[in-house]
PDB file of N, CA, C and O in Angstrom:
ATOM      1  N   UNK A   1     -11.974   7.341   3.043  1.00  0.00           N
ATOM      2  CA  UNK A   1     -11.067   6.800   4.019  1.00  0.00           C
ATOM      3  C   UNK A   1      -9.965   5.990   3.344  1.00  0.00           C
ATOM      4  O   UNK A   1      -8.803   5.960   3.751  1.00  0.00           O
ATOM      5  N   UNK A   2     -10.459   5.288   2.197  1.00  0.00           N
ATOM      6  CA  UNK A   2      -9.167   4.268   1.390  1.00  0.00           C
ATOM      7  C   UNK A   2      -8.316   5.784   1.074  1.00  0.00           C
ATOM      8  O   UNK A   2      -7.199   6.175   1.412  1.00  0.00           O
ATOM      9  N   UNK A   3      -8.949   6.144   0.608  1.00  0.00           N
ATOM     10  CA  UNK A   3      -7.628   7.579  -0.185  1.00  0.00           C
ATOM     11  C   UNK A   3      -7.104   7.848   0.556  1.00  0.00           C
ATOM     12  O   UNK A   3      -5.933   7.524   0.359  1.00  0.00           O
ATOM     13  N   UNK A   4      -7.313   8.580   1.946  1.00  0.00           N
ATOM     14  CA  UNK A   4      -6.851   9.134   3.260  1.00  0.00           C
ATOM     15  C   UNK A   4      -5.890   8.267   3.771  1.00  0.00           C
ATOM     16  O   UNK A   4      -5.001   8.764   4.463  1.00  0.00           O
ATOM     17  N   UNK A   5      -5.893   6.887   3.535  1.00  0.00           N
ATOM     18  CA  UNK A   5      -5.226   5.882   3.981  1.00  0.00           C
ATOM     19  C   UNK A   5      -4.251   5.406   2.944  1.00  0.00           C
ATOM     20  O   UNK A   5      -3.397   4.676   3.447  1.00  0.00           O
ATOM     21  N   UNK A   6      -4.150   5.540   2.013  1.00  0.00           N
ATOM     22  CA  UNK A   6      -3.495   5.596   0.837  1.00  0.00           C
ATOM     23  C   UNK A   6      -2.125   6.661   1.090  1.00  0.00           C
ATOM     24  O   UNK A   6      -0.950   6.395   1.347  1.00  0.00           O
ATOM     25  N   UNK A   7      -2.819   7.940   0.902  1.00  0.00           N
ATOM     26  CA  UNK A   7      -1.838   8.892   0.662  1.00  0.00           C
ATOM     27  C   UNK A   7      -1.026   8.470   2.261  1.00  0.00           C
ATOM     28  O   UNK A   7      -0.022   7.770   2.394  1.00  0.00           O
ATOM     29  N   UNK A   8      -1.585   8.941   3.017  1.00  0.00           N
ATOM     30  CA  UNK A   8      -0.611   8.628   4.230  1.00  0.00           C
ATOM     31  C   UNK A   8      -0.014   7.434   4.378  1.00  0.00           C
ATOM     32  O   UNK A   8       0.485   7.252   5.489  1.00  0.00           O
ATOM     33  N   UNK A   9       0.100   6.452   3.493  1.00  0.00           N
ATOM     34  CA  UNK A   9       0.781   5.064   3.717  1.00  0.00           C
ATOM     35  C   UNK A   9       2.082   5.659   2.562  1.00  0.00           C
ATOM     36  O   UNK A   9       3.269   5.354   2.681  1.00  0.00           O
ATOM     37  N   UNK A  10       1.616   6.398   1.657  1.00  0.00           N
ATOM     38  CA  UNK A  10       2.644   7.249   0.454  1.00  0.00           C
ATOM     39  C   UNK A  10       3.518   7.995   1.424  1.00  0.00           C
ATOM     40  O   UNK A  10       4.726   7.763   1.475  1.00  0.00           O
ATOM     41  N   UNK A  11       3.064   8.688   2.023  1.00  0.00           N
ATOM     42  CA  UNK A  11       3.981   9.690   2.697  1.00  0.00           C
ATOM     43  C   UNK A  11       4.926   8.820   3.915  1.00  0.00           C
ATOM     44  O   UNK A  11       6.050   9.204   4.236  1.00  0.00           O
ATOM     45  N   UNK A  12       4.306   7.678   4.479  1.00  0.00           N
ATOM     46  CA  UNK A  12       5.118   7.227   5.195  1.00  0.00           C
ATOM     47  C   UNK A  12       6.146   6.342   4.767  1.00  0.00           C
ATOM     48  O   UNK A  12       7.042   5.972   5.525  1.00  0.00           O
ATOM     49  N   UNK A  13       6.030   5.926   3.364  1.00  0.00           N
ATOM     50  CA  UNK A  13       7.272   5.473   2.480  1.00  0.00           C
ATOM     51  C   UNK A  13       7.748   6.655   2.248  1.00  0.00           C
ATOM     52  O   UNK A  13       8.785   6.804   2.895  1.00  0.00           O
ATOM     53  N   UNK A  14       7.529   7.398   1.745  1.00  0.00           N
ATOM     54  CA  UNK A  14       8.800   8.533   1.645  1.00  0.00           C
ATOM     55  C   UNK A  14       9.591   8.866   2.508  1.00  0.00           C
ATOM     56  O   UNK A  14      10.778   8.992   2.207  1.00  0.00           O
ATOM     57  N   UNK A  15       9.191   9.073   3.671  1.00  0.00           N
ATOM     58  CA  UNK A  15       9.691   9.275   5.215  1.00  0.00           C
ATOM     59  C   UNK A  15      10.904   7.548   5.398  1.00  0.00           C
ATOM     60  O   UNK A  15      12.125   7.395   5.423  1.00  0.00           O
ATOM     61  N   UNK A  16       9.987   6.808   5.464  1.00  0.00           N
ATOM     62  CA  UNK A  16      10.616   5.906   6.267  1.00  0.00           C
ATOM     63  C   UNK A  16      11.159   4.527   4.844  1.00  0.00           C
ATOM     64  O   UNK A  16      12.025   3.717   5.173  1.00  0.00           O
ATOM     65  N   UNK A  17      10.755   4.473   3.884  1.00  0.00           N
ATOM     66  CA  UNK A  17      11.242   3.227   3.296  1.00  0.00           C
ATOM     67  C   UNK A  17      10.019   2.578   2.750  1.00  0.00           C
ATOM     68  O   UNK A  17       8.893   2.659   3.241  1.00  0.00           O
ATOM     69  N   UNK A  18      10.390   1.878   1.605  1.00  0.00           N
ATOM     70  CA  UNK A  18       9.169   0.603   1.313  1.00  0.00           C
ATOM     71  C   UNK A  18       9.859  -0.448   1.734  1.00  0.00           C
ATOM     72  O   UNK A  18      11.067  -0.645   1.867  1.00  0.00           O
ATOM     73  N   UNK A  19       8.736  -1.215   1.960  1.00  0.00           N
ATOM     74  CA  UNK A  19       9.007  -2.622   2.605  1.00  0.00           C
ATOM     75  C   UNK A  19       7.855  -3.459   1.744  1.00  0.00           C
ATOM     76  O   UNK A  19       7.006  -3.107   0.925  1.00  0.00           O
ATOM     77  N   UNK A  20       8.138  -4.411   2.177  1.00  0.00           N
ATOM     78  CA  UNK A  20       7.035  -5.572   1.832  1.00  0.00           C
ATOM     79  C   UNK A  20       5.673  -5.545   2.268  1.00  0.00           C
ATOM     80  O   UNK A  20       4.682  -6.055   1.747  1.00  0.00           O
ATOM     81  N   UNK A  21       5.736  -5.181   2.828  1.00  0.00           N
ATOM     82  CA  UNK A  21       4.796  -5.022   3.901  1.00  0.00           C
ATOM     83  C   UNK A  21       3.870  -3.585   3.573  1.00  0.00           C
ATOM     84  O   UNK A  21       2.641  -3.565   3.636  1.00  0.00           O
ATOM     85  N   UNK A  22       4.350  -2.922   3.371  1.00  0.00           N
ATOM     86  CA  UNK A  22       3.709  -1.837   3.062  1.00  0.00           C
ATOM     87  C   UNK A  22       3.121  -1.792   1.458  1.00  0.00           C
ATOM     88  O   UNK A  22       2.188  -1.076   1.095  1.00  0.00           O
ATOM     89  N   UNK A  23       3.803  -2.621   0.687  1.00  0.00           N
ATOM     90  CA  UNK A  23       3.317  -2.872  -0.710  1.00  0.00           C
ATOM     91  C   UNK A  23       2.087  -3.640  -0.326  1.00  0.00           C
ATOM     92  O   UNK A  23       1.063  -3.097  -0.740  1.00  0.00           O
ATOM     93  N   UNK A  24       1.906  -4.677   0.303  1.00  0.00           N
ATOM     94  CA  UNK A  24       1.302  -5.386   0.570  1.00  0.00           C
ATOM     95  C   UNK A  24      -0.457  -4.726   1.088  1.00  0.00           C
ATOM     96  O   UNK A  24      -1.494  -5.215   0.638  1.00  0.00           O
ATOM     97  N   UNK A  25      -0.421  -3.677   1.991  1.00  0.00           N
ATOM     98  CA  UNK A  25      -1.154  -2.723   2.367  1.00  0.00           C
ATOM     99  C   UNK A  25      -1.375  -1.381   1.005  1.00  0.00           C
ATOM    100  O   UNK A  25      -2.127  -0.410   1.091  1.00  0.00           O
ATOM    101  N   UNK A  26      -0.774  -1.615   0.223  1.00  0.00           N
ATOM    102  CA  UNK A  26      -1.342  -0.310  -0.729  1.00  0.00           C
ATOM    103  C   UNK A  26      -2.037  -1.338  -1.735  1.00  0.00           C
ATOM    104  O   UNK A  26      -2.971  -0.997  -2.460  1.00  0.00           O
ATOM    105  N   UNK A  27      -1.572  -2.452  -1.717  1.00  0.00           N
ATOM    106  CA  UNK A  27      -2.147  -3.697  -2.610  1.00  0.00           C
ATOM    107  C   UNK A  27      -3.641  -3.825  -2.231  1.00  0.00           C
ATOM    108  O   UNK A  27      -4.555  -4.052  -3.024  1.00  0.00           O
ATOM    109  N   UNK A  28      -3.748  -3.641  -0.867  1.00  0.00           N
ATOM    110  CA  UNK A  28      -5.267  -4.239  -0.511  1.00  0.00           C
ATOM    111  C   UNK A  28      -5.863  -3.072  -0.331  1.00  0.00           C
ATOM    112  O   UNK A  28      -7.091  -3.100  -0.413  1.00  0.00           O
ATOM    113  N   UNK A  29      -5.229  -1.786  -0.051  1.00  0.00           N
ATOM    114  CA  UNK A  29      -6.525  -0.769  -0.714  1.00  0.00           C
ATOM    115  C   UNK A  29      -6.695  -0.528  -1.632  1.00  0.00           C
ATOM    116  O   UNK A  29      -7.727   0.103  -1.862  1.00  0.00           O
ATOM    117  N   UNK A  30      -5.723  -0.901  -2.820  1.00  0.00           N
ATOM    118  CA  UNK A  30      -6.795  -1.093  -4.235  1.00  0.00           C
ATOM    119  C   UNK A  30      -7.740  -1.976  -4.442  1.00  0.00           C
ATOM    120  O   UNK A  30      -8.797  -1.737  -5.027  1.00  0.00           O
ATOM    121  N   UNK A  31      -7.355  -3.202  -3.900  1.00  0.00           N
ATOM    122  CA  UNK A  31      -8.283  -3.957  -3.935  1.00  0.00           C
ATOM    123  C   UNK A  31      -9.910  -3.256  -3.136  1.00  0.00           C
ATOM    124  O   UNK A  31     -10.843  -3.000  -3.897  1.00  0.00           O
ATOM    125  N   UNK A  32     -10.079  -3.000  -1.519  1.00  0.00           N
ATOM    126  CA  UNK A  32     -11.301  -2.480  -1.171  1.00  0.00           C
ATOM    127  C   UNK A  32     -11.681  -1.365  -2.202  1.00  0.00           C
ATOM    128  O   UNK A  32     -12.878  -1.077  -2.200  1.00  0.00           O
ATOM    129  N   UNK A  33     -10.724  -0.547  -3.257  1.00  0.00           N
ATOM    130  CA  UNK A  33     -11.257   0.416  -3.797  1.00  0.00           C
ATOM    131  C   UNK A  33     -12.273   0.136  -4.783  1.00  0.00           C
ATOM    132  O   UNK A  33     -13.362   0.633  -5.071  1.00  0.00           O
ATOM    133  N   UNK A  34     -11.268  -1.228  -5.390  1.00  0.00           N
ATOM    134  CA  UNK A  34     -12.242  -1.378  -6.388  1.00  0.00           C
ATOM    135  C   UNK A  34     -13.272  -2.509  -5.989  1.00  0.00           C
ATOM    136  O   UNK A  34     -14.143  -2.882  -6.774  1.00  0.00           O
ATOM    137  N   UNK A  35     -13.137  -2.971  -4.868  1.00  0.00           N
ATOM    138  CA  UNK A  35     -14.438  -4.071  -4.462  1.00  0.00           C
ATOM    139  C   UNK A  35     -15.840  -2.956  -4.067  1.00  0.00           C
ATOM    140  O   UNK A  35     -16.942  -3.076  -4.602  1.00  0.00           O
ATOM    141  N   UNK A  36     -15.539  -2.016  -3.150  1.00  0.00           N
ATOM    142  CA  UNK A  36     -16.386  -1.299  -2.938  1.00  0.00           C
ATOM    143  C   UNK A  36     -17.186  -0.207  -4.116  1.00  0.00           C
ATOM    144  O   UNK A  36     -18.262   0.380  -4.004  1.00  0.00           O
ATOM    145  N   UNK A  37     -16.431  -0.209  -4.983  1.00  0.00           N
ATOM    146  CA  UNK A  37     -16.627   0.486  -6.466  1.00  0.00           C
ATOM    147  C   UNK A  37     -17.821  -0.500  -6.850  1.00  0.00           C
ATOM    148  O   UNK A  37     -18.964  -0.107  -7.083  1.00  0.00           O
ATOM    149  N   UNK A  38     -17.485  -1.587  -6.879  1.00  0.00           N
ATOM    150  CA  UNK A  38     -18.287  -3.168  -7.309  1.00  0.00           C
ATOM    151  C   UNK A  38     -19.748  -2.777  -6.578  1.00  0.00           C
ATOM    152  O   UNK A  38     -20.791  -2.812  -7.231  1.00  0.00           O
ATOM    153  N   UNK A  39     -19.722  -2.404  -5.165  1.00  0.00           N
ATOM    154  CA  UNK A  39     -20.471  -2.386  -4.531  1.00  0.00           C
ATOM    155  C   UNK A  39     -21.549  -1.464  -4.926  1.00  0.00           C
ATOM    156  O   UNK A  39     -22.648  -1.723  -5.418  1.00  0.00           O
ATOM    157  N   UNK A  40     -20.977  -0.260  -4.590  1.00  0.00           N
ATOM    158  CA  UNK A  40     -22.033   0.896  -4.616  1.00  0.00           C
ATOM    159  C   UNK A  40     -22.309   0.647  -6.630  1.00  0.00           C
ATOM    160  O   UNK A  40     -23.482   1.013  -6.690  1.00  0.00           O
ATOM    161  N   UNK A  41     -22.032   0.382  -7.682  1.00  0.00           N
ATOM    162  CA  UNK A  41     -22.608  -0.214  -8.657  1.00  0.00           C
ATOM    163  C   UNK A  41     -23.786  -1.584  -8.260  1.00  0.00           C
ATOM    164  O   UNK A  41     -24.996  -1.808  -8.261  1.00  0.00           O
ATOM    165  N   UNK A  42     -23.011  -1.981  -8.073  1.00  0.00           N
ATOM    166  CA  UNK A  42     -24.437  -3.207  -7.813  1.00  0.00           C
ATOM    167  C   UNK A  42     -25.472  -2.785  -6.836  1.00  0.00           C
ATOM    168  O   UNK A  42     -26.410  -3.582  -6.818  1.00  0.00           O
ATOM    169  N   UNK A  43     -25.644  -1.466  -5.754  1.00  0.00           N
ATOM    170  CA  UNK A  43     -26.352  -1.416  -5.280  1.00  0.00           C
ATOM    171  C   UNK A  43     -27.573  -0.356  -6.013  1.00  0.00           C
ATOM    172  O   UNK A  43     -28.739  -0.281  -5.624  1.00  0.00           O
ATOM    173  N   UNK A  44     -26.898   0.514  -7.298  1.00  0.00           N
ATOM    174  CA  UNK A  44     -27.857   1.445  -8.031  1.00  0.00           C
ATOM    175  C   UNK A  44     -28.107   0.532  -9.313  1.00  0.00           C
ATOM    176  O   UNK A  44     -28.930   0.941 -10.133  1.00  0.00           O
ATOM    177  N   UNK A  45     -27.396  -0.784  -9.564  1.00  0.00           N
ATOM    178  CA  UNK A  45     -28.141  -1.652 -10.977  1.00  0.00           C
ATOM    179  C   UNK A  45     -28.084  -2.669  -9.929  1.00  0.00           C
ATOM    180  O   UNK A  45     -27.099  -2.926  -9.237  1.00  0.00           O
ATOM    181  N   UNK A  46     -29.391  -3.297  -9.871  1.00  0.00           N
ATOM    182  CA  UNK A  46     -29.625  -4.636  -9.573  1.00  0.00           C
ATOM    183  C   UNK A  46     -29.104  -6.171 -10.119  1.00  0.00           C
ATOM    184  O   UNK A  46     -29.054  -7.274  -9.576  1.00  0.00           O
ATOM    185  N   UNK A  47     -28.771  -5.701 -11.375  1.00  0.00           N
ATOM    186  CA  UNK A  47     -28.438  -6.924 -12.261  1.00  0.00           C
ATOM    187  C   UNK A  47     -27.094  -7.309 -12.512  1.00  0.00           C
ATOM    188  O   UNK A  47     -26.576  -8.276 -13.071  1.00  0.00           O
ATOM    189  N   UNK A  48     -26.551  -5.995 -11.784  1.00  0.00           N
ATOM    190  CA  UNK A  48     -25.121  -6.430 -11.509  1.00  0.00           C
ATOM    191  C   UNK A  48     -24.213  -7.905 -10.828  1.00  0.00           C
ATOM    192  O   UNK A  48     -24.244  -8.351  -9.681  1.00  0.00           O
ATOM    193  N   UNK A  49     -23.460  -8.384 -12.017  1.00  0.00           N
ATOM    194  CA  UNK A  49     -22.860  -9.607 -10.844  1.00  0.00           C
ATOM    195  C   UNK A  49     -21.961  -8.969  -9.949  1.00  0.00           C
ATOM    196  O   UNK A  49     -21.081  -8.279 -10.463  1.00  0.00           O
ATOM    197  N   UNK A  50     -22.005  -9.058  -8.765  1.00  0.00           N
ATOM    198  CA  UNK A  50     -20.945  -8.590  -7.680  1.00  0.00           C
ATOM    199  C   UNK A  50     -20.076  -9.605  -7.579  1.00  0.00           C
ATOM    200  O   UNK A  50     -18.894  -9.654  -7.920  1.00  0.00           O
ATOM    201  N   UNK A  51     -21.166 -10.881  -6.793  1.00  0.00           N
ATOM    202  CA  UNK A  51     -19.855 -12.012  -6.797  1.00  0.00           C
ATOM    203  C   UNK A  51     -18.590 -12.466  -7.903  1.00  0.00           C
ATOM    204  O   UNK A  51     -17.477 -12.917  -7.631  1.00  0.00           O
ATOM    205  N   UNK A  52     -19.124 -12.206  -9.071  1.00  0.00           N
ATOM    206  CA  UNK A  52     -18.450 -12.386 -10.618  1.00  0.00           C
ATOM    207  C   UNK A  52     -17.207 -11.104 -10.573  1.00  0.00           C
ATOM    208  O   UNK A  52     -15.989 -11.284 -10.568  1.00  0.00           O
ATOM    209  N   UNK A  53     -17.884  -9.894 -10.545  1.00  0.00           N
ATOM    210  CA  UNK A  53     -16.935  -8.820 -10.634  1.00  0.00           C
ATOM    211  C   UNK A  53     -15.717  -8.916  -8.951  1.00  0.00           C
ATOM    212  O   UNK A  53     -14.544  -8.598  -8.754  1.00  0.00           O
ATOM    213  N   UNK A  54     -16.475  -9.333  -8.345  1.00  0.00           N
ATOM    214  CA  UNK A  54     -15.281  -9.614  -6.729  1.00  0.00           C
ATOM    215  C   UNK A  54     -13.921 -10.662  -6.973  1.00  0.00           C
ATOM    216  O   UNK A  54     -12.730 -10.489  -6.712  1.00  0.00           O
ATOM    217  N   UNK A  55     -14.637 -11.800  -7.579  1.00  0.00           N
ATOM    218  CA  UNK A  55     -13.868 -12.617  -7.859  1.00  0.00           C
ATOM    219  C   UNK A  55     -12.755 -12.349  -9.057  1.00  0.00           C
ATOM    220  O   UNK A  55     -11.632 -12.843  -8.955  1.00  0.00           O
ATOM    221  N   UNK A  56     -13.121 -11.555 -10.176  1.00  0.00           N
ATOM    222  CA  UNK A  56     -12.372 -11.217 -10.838  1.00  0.00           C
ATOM    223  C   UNK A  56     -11.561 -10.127 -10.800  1.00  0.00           C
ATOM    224  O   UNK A  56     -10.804  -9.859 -11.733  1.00  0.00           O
ATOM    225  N   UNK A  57     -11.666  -9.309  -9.563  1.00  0.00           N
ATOM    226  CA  UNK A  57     -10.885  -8.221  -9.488  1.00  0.00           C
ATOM    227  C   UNK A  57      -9.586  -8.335  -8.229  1.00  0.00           C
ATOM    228  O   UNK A  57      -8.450  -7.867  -8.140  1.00  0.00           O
ATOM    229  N   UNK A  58     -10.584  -9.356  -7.217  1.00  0.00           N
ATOM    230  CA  UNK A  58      -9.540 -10.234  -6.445  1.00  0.00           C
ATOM    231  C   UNK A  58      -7.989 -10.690  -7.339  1.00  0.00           C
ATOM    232  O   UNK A  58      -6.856 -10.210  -7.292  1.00  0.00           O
ATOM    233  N   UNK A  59      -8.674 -11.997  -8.243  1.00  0.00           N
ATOM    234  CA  UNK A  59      -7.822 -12.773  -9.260  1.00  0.00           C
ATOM    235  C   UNK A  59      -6.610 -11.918  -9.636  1.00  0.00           C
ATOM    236  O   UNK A  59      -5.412 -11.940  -9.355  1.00  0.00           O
ATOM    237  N   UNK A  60      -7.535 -11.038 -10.501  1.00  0.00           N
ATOM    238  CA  UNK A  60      -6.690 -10.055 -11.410  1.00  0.00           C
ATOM    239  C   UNK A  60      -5.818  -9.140 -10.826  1.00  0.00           C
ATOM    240  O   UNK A  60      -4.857  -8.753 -11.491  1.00  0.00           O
ATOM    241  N   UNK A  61      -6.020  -8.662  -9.511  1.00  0.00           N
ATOM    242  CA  UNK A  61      -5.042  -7.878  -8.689  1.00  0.00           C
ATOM    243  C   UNK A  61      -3.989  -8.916  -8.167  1.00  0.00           C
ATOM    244  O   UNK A  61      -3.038  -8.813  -8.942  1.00  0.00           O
ATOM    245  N   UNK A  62      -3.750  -9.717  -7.371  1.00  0.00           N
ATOM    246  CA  UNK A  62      -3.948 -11.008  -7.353  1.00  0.00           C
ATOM    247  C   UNK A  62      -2.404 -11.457  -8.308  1.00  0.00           C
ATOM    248  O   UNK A  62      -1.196 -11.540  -8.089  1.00  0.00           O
ATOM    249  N   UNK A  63      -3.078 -11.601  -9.112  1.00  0.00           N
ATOM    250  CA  UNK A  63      -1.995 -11.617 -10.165  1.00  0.00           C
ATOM    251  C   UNK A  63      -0.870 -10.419 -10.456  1.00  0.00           C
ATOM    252  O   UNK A  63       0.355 -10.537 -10.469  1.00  0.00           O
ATOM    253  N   UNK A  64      -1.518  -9.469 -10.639  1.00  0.00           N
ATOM    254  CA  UNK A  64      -0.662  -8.503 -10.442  1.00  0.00           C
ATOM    255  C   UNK A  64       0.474  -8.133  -9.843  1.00  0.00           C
ATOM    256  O   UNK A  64       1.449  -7.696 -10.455  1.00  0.00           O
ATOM    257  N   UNK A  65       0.390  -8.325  -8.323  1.00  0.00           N
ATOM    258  CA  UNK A  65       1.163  -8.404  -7.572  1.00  0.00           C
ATOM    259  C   UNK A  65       2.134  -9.609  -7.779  1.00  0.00           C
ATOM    260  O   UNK A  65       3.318  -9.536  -7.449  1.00  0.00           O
ATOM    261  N   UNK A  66       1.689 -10.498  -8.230  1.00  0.00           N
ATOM    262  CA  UNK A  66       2.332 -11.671  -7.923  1.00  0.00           C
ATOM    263  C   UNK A  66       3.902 -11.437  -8.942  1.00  0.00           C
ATOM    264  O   UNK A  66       5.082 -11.665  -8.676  1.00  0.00           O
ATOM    265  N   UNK A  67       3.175 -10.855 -10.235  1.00  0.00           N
ATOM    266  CA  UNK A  67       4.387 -10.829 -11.382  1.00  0.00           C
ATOM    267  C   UNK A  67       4.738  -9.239 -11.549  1.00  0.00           C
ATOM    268  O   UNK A  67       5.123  -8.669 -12.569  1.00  0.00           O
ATOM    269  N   UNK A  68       4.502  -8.710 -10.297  1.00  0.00           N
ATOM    270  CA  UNK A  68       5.437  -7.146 -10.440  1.00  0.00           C
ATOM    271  C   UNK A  68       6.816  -7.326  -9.686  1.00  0.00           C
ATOM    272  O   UNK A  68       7.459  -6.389  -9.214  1.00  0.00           O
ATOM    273  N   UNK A  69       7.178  -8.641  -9.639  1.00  0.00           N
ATOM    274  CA  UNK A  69       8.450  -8.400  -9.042  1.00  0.00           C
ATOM    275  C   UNK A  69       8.409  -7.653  -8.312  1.00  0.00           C
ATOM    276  O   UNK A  69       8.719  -6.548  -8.757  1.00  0.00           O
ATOM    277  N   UNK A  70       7.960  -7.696  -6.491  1.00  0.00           N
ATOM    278  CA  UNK A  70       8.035  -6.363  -5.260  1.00  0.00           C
ATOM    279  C   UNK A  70       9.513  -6.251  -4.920  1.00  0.00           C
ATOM    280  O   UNK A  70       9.951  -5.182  -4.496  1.00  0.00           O
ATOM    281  N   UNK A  71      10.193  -7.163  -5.065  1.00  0.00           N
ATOM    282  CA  UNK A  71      11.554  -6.904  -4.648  1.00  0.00           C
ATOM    283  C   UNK A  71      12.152  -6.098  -5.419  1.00  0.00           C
ATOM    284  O   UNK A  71      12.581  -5.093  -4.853  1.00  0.00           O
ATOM    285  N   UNK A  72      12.442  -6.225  -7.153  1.00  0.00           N
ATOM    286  CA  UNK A  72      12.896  -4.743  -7.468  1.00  0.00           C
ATOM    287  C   UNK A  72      12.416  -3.739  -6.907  1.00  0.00           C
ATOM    288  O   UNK A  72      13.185  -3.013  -6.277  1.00  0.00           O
ATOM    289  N   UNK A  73      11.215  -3.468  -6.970  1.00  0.00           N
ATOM    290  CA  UNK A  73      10.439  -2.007  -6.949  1.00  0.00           C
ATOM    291  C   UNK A  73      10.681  -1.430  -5.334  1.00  0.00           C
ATOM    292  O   UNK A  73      10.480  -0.308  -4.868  1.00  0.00           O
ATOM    293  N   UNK A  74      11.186  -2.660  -4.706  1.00  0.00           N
ATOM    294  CA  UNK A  74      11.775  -1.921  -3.224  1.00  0.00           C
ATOM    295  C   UNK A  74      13.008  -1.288  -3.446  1.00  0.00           C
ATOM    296  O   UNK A  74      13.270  -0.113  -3.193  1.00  0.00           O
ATOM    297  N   UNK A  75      13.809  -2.203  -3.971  1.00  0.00           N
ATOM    298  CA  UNK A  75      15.224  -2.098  -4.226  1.00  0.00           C
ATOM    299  C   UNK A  75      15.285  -0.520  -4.527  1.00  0.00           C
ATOM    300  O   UNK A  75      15.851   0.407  -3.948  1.00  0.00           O
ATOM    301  N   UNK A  76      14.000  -0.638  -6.326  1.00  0.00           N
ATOM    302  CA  UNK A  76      13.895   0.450  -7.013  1.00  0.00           C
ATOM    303  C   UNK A  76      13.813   1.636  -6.064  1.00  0.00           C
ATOM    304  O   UNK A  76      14.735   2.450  -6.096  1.00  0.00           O
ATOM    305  N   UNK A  77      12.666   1.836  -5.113  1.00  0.00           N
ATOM    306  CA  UNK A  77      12.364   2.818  -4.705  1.00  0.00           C
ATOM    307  C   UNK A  77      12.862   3.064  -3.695  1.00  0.00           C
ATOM    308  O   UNK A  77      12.551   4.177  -3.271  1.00  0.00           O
ATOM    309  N   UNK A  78      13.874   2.213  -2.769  1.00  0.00           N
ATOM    310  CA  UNK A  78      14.674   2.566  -1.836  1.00  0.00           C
ATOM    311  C   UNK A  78      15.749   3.187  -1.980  1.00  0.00           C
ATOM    312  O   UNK A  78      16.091   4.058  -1.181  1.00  0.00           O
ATOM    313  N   UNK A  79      16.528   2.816  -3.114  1.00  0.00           N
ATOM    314  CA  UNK A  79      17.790   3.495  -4.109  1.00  0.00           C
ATOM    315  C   UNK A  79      17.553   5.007  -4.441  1.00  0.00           C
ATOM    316  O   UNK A  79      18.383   5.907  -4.304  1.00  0.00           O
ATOM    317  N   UNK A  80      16.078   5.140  -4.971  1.00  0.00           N
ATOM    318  CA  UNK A  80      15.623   6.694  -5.813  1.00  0.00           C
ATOM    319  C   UNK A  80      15.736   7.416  -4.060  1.00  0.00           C
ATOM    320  O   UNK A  80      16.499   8.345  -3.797  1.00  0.00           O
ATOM    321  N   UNK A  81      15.043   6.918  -3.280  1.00  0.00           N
ATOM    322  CA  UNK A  81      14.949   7.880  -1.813  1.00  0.00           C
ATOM    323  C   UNK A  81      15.643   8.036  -0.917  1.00  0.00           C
ATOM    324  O   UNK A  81      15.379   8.596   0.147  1.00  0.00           O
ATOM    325  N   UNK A  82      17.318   7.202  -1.499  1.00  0.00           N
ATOM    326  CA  UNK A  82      18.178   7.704  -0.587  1.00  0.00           C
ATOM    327  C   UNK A  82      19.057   9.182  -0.283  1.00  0.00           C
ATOM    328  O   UNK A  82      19.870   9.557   0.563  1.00  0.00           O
ATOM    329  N   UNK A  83      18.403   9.760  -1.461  1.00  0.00           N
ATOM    330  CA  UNK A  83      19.012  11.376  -0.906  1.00  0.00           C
ATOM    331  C   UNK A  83      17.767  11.583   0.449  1.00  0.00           C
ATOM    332  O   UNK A  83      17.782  12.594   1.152  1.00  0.00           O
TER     333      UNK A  83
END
């Protein structure tokens, strides 16, 4: 369902524009991708830290976003899709 929801959030920037908002939503299904990744691991090894790996993949995405500059990459990708 994240993928399914993914690609069709792709196709509806192509169609219609990126926004903030929509970065914002492809941001947090990477995030469930890889929290739930966390998951179904910690549920076949027991000894897995989940809370440890949640918190650090939160952080680290987290960060990510913070220093990708979203405003170029709108700019960027609004400019490339105006044909």
């Amino acid at each position: 369902m994240i993928a399914s929801s993914a690609m069709r959030m792709v196709i509806y920037i192509s169609y219609y524009n990126l926004t903030f908002l929509r970065i914002l939503v492809l941001w947090a299904l990477a995030v469930l991708a890889l929290l739930f990744s966390g998951v179904c691991v910690g549920i076949f090894h027991k000894g897995f830290p989940l809370f440890k790996y949640s918190c650090i993949v939160v952080t680290v995405l987290y960060l990510a976003l913070s220093f990708a500059h979203p405003d170029y990459i709108i700019a960027r990708v609004n400019v490339d899709n105006i044909s």
